[in-house]
Structures are given as structure tokens and as C-alpha cells.
VMD Tcl script that draws the C-alpha trace (Angstrom):
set ca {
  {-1.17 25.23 122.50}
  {-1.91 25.84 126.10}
  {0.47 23.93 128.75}
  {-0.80 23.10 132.06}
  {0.29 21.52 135.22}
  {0.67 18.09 134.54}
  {1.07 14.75 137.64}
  {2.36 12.20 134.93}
  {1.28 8.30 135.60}
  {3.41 5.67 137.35}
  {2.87 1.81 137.15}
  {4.46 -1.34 136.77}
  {5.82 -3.06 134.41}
  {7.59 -6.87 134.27}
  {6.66 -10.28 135.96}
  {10.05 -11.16 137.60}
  {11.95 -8.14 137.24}
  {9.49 -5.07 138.07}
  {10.04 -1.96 136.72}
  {8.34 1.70 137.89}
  {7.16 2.98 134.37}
  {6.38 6.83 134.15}
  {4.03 8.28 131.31}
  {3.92 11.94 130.77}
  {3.05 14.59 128.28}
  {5.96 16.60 126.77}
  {5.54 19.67 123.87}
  {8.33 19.23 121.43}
  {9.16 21.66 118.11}
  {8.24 19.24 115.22}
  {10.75 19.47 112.03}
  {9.35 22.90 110.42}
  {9.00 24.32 113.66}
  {5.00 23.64 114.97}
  {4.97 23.21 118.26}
  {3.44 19.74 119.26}
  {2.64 17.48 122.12}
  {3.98 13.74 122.12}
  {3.39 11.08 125.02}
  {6.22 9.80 126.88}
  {6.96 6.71 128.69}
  {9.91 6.76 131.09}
  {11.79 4.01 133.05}
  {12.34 5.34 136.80}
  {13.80 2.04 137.99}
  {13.29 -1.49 139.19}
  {11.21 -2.02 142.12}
  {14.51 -3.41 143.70}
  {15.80 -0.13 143.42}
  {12.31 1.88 144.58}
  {10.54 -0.23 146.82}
  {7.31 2.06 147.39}
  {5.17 3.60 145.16}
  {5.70 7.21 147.33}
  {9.37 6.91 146.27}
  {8.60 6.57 142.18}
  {5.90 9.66 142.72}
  {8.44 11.95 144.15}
  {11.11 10.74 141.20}
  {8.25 11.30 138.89}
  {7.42 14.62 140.11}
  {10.88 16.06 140.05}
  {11.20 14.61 136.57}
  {8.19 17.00 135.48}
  {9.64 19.95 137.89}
  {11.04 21.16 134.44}
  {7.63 20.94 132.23}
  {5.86 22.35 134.42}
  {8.37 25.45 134.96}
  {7.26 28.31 133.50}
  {10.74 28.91 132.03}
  {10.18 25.71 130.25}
  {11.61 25.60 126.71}
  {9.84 23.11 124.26}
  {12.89 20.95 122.26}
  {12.97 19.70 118.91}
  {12.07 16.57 117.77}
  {14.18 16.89 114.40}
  {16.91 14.17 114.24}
  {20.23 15.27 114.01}
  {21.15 14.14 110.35}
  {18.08 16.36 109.67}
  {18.70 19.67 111.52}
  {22.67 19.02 109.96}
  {20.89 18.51 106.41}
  {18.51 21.14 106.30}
  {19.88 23.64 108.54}
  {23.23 23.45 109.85}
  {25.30 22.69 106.41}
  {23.17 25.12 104.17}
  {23.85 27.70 106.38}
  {27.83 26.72 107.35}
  {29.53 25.25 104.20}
  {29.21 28.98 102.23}
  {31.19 30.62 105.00}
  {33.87 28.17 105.56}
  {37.09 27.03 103.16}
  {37.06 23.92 101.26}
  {39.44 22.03 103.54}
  {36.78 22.73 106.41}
  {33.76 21.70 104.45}
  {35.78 18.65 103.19}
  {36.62 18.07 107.78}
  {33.21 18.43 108.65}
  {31.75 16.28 105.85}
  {34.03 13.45 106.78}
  {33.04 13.88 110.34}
  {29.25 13.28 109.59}
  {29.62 10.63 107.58}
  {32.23 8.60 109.07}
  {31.20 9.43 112.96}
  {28.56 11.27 114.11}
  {25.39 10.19 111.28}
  {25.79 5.87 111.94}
  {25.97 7.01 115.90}
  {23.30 9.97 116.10}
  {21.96 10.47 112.97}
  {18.57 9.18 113.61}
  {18.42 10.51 116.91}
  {15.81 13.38 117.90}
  {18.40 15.87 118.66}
  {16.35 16.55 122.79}
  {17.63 12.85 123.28}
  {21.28 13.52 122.60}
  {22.54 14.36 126.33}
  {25.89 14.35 127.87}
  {26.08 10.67 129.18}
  {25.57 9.57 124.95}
  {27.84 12.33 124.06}
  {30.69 11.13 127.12}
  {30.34 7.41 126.22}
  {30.40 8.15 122.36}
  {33.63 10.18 123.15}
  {35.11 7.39 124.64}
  {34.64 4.41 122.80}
  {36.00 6.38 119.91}
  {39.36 6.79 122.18}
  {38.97 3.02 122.73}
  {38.52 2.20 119.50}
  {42.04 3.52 118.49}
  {41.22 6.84 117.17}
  {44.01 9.28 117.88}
  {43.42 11.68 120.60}
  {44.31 14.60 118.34}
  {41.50 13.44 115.92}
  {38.69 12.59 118.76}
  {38.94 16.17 120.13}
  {38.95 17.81 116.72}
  {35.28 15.31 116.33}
  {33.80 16.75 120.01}
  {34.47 20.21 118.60}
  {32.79 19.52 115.68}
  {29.85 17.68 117.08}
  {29.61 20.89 120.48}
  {29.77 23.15 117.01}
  {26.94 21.65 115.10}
  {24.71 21.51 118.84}
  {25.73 25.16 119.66}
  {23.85 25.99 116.65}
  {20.70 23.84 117.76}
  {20.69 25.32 120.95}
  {20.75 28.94 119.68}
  {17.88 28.15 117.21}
  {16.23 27.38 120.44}
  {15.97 23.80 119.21}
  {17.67 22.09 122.94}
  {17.56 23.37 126.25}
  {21.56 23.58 126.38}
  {24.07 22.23 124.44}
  {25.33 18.54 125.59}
  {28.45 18.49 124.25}
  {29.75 21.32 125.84}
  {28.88 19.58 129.17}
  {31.39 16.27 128.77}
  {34.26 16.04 129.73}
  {37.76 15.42 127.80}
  {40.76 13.28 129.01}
  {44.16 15.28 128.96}
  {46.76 14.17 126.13}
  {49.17 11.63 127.37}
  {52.67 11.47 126.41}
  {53.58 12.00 122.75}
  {55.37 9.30 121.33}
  {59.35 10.79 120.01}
  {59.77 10.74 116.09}
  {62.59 9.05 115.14}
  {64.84 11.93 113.82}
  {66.05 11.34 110.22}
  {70.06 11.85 109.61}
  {70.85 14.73 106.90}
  {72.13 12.35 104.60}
  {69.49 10.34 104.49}
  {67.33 13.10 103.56}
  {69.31 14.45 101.07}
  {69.64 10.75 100.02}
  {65.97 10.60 99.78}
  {65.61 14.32 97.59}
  {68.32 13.25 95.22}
  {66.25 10.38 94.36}
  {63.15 12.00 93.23}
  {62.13 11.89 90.02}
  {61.62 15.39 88.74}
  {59.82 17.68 89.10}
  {59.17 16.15 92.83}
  {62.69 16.69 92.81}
  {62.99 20.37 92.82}
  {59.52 20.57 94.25}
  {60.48 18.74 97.46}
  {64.04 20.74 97.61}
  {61.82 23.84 97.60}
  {59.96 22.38 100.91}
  {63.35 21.78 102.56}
  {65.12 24.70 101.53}
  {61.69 27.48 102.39}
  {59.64 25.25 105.21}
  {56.57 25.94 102.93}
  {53.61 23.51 103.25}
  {52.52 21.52 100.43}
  {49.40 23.46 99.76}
  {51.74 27.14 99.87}
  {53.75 25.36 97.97}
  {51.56 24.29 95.30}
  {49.53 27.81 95.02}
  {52.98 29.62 94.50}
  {52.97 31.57 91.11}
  {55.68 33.32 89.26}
  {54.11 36.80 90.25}
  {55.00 35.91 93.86}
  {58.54 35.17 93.56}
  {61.23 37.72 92.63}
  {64.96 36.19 91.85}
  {66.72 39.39 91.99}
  {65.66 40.18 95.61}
  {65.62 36.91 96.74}
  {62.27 36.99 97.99}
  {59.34 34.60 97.87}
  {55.80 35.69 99.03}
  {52.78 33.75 100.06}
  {49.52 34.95 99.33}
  {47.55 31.39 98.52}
  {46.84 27.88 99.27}
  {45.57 24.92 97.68}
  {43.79 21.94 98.97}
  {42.15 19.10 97.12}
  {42.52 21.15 93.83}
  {40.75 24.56 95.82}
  {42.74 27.76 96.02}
  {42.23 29.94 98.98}
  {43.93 32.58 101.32}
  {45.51 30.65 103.58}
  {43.95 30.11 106.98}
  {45.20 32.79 108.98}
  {46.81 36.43 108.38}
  {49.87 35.61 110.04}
  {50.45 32.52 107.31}
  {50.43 35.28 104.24}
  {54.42 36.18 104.29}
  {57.50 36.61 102.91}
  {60.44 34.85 102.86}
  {64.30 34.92 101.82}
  {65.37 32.54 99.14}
  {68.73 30.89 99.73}
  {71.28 30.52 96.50}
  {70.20 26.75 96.15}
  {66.58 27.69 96.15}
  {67.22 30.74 93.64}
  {69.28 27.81 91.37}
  {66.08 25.14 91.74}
  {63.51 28.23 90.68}
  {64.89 30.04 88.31}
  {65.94 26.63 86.34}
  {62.02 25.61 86.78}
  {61.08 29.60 85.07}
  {59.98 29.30 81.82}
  {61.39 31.83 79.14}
  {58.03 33.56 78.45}
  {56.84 33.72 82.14}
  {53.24 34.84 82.61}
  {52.99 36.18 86.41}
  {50.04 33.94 86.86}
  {51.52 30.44 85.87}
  {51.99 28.05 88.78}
  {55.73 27.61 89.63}
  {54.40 23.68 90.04}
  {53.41 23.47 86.39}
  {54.45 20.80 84.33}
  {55.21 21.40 80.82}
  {51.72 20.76 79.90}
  {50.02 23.57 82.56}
  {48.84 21.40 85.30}
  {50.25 21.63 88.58}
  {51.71 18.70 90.81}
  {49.26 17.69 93.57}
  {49.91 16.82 97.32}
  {49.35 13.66 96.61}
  {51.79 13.14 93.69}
  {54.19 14.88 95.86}
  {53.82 13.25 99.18}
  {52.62 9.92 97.69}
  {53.11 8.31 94.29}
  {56.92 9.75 94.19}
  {58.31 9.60 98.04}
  {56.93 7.01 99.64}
  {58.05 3.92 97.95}
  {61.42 5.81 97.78}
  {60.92 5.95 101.97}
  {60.11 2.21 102.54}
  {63.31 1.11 100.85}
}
mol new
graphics top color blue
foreach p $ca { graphics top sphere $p radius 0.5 }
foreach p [lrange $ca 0 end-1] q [lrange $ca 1 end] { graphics top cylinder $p $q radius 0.2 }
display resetview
């Protein structure tokens, strides 16, 4: 498809409120990647705003200053929900762990497909992206959680804009507010802590000791087998993680380690080791083979035990 030099239209548009109304060719990628020419119409401004027709030609013509460059790039006119459907997740979810996949899913669905999921992805720019950004703030979403959403939407757009799909990448141009003062935790008192353990139920009981006694997350916690724990040395090492019932590495080197066992911690695990131990059983096993979950853990067992 040849491109040429292109003047646009201008006229009017309104009875009592007058508008200047630009038309204008623009070549677009359509959604399997044909290049393709759609016509545009384009609000320049109310007549208020541009009295004379001279002033809405030289708007219009520095509006087409970019299609007519020669370094012109032609954008997509795929929506977002289906460059992130087609493209984006078929080509992101095999490389990432579960935990991500399970982030960036809730992300899509939740935020970014009811806001821009039917939107061409050439008409997401920075003043959309900025004032999406913000209501979120406003709405009461945490600031911790709104910036971990604008690097997931800036991730998804850097990958449109290297297909060549958008000029640049929107996202990337907004900016972010700086994090205001965290609010203190109240800090809880030893014995109400140990108050709180001794009231588990087992085997959150020993499970949630463990936590205390090795500053293991859940997910370490949950992964650890009998293979990685020796009770002579004292010695406990992690080499997994499990979230949402999905064992993995865990996220970074410096997270696989070792780490001394105290005597109390020795006491809890080797009263939890079965007589026949096979190296691959989860110290978390119950009787019957299954492991505890986070959510057992965390949920069902300490929290009504924390409201009272």
C-alpha cells in the first residue's frame, strides 16, 4: 500500500456549540498483521477555542506532521484483550512461575480488560494510562498494589511496542506519585504470641513454631522435605517453594539456603519424623500424605484464634 502526502479535511460541526472537526486517512496493522487504511475523524476544538479556520489548518497540519513523516510507523488496530490473548500470554505464561501467571491473570481480569480491553491498543496513550493510574489510587487501592498494576500494564505494552505494534510505549511515559508515610504496625508482645502458638491446634501448632523459630515463609515452609533437613547437624536447607499447590525454585538464588536449627526446632521436627522416613515426604504431611496449605495455616486455624 502506497502512502502519500495527505492535507486532511476540516469543518464544522454543532449548532450552538461549534466544533472544528478534522478527517484524515491513517494506515493501521489490522489483527493478523495486513497493513490497512481506516478514516479518521478528529475533534481539534470548539470554535470558542479556534476562532479562524487558518488556526484549525495549522492544528490539522501538525496533527498529520507524523503520517506524513517518512519515519512513520503504521500502529495496530488489535485491542488490547486481543494482542494479551493471542500474543502476549501464549508467549509469557510458559516462562514465568505459577505465582506470576496467577499476578498477571488477576491483573487482566480484575483491572486492566473492564478499563482497556476493548480498546485498539494505538488509542491507549499516556493521559488514559495517567488518569487510569489515578483513579485506581482514589479508589482505595493500596499504593504498593497500583504500582505493581503500572508495571504490569508498561510490561504487557513494552511487548506491543517491540512487535512494532505502537509507536512507543505509553505507560512508560506516566508518571507515579512517591509513597507516603507507612502506617506503624502495632508490635505484638512475646506472650501474646506465644499465647497465640500454644493455642493452635496441631499440626498448625508445630507448623507455625517452625515459622517463628526458622523465619521461613509459608510457601518454604510448606515445600520442606525430610531430605532437606538433617537433625544431627542441625541444619535445614531450602531448595523449594510452593504456591497455590505449585512447587518451584524459589524466586531468587539468594532465597535457596541453609539454616541452623535451634534445640526447640530440632524437638518440634524430629517429633513430626515419621519412623520409616522417605527423603521425599513433606515435613507438612499429615498422617494421610497431604500437606497443610497456606491457607489452612494462615486462615482456618489462626485467625479466629487472632480476633479473640
Amino acid at each position: 500500500m502506497t502512502r502519500k502526502f495527505q492535507h486532511g479535511s476540516l469543518f464544522r460541526r454543532g449548532k450552538k456549540k461549534q466544533k472544528w472537526v478534522a478527517r484524515y486517512s491513517q494506515d493501521v496493522i489490522g489483527p493478523r498483521g495486513e497493513l490497512r487504511r481506516i478514516r479518521r475523524a478528529e475533534v481539534l476544538g470548539s470554535v470558542v477555542e479556534i476562532p479562524t479556520r487558518r488556526e484549525a489548518e495549522q492544528l490539522l497540519a501538525e496533527r498529520l506532521r507524523e503520517f506524513n513523516s517518512r519515519d512513520y510507523r503504521p500502529s495496530s488496530s488489535q485491542t488490547l484483550r486481543e494482542f494479551v490473548e493471542n500474543c502476549w500470554l501464549p508467549e509469557v505464561l510458559p516462562t514465568v512461575k505459577h505465582s506470576t501467571k496467577k499476578h498477571y491473570q488477576y491483573f487482566l481480569r480484575v483491572h486492566l480488560y473492564p478499563t482497556f480491553g476493548n480498546t485498539q491498543l494505538r488509542l491507549i496513550n499516556r493521559n488514559a494510562v495517567q488518569n487510569f493510574l489515578s483513579s485506581k489510587l482514589q479508589s482505595g487501592l493500596s499504593w504498593r498494589t497500583t504500582k505493581s498494576l503500572r508495571t504490569t500494564f508498561g510490561t504487557l505494552m513494552a511487548a506491543a511496542e517491540s512487535a512494532e505494534l505502537i509507536p512507543s510505549n505509553p505507560v512508560r511515559k506516566t508518571r507515579f506519585p512517591r509513597r507516603g508515610p507507612i502506617k506503624q504496625k502495632a508490635e505484638i508482645a512475646p506472650d501474646k504470641i506465644q499465647e497465640l502458638l500454644n493455642a493452635l491446634p496441631e499440626p498448625s501448632h508445630s507448623l507455625a513454631w517452625l515459622l517463628v523459630l526458622t523465619g521461613l515463609r509459608i510457601g518454604e515452609l510448606l515445600a520442606l522435605r525430610w531430605r532437606n533437613i538433617d537433625l544431627e547437624r542441625g541444619t535445614l536447607r531450602v531448595t523449594e517453594s510452593v504456591y497455590d499447590g505449585h512447587f518451584d525454585v524459589p524466586k531468587t538464588q539468594r532465597s535457596r539456603r541453609s539454616l541452623p536449627l535451634c534445640a526447640m526446632a530440632i524437638r518440634i521436627l524430629a517429633a513430626r519424623k515419621p519412623a520409616v522416613t522417605n527423603p521425599e515426604a513433606l515435613v507438612s504431611a499429615a498422617r494421610e500424605g497431604n500437606h497443610s496449605t497456606g491457607t489452612t495455616l494462615a486462615g482456618d486455624s489462626s485467625k479466629p484464634l487472632a480476633r479473640s
